[in-house]
N, C-alpha and C positions, 0 to 999 in steps of 0.2 A: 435357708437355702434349700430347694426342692432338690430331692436325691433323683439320680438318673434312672429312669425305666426302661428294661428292659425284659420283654413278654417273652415266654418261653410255652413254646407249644409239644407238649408231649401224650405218651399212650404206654400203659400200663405192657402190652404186648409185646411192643418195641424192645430188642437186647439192646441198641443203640442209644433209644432214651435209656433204661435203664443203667447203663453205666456213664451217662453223661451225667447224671444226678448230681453227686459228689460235686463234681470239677464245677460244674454249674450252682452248686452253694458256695464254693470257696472262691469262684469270683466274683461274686454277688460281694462277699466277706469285705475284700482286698478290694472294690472300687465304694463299696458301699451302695448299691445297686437296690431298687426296689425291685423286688422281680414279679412278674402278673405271669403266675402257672394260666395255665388253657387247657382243657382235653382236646387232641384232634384225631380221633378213630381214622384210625388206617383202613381202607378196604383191601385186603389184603389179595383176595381173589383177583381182583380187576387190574391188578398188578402184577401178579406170579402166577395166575390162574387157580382155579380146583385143585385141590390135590391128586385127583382122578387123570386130572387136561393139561400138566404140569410137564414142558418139556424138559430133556432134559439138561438142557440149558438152565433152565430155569431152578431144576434140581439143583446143579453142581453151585448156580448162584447161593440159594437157600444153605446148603453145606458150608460153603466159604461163610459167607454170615455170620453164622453160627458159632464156627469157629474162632474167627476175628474177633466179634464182641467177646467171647471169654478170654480172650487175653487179654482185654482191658480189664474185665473183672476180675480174674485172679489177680492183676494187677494191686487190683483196689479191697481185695479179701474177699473178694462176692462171690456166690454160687447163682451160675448161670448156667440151669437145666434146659434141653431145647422142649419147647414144646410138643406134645403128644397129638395135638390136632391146632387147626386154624382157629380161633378166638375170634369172639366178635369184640367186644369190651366195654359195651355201650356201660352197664351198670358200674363197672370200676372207674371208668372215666365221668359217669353221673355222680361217684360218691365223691369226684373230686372236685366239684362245682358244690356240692352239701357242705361236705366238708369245709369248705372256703367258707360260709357261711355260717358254719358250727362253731370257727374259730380250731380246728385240728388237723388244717389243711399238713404242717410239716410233717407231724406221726403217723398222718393219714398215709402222704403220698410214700414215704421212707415205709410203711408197713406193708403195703398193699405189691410194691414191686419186691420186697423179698423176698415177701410168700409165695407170690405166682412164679418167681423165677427159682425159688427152693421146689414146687409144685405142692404148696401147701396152702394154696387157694385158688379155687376156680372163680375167676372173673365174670363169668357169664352165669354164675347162679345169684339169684339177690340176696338169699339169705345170710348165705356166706361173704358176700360185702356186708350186709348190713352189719354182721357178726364182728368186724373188724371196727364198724363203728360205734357199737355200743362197748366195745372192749376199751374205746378210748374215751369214753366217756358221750358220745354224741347220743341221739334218740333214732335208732334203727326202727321204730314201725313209723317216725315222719320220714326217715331216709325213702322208706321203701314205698310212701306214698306219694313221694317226692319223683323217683325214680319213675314210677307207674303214670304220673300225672305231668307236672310242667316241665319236668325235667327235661322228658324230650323235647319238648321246643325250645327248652335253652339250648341246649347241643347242638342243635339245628342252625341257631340262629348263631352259635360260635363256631359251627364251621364253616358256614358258609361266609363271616366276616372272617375268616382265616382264609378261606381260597382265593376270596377279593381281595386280598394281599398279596395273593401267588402261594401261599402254605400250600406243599404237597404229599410233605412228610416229615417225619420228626426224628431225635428234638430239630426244633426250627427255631431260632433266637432272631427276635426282632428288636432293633435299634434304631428310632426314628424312622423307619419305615423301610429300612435295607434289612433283608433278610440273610442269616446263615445257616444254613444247614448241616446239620452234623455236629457231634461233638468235636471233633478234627478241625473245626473251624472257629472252638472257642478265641484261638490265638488270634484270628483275624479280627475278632469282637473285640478283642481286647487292645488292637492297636488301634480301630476306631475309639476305642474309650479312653486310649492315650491322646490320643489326637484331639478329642473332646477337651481334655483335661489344659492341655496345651493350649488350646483357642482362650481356654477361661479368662 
């Protein structure tokens, strides 16, 4: 009997992926779930603007934020630093496309978001992802020629088959083709996945 799928699109940058992590392994757990991780790069400008062109509306949003996701993470024992500047994250979202392919995708992604959210890795330098990959065993100078070379056009090609879905931001959990957004919305996923269960 084939396990149920359910894709999960996240970003290293994210405070909100980043404490849906957990709850998103332990329902995988509890239904017995295949789960297909995605990188979906946030553009984060084009959404909150510049740092510089940032109303202040847009401030007080960014502050709430900030805030909220660490009460899920203290929640969950995590340290959740706010970020010092805007992030791009193309390379840490690249090393999680390698990584799938290295076979270290769980200690990858579990590594990479407590470092950047402790601030003891920059995502946007390659060295320093690849450093996490050779620390786990993967080959950091194919990461990195990986990253340099087709990499980008996988990323390209998986976001744009995410936006054709409607993905517009993450985590984003896809079920048969109905999208939830938010960790707040595991419960929802999960009554669909009763309801699944129930038709069986």
């Amino acid at each position: 009997m084939s396990r149920t799928v359910v894709r999960v699109y996240t970003d290293y940058k994210s405070p909100y992926a980043f404490v849906a992590v957990q709850p998103t392994y332990d329902l995988a757990e509890e239904y017995g779930l295949e789960l297909e991780w995605r990188p979906y790069t946030l553009r984060i400008a084009e959404y909150l603007g510049s740092v510089e062109n940032r109303s202040a509306h847009s401030w007080r949003r960014v502050k709430y934020s900030y805030m909220d996701a660490r009460r899920f993470a203290n929640k969950q024992g995590l340290t959740l630093k706010g970020p010092k500047r805007i992030f791009d994250g193309y390379y840490a979202n690249a090393g999680m496309l390698f990584a799938q392919q290295a076979g270290i995708f769980r200690p990858y992604n579990d590594t990479v978001f407590e470092k950047f959210w402790k601030h003891e890795l920059d995502i946007d330098v390659p060295a320093e992802v690849a450093a996490v990959i050779a620390a786990l065993g993967g080959d950091a100078a194919a990461f990195e020629a990986y990253a340099e070379g087709p990499g980008r056009a996988e990323m390209d090609a998986v976001i744009a088959e995410a936006e054709a879905m409607g993905v517009f931001g993450v985590p984003m959990f896809v079920l048969d083709g109905e999208l939830f957004w938010g960790g707040d919305r595991l419960d929802l996923l999960r009554e669909r996945l009763d309801e699944r269960r129930g038709a069986a």
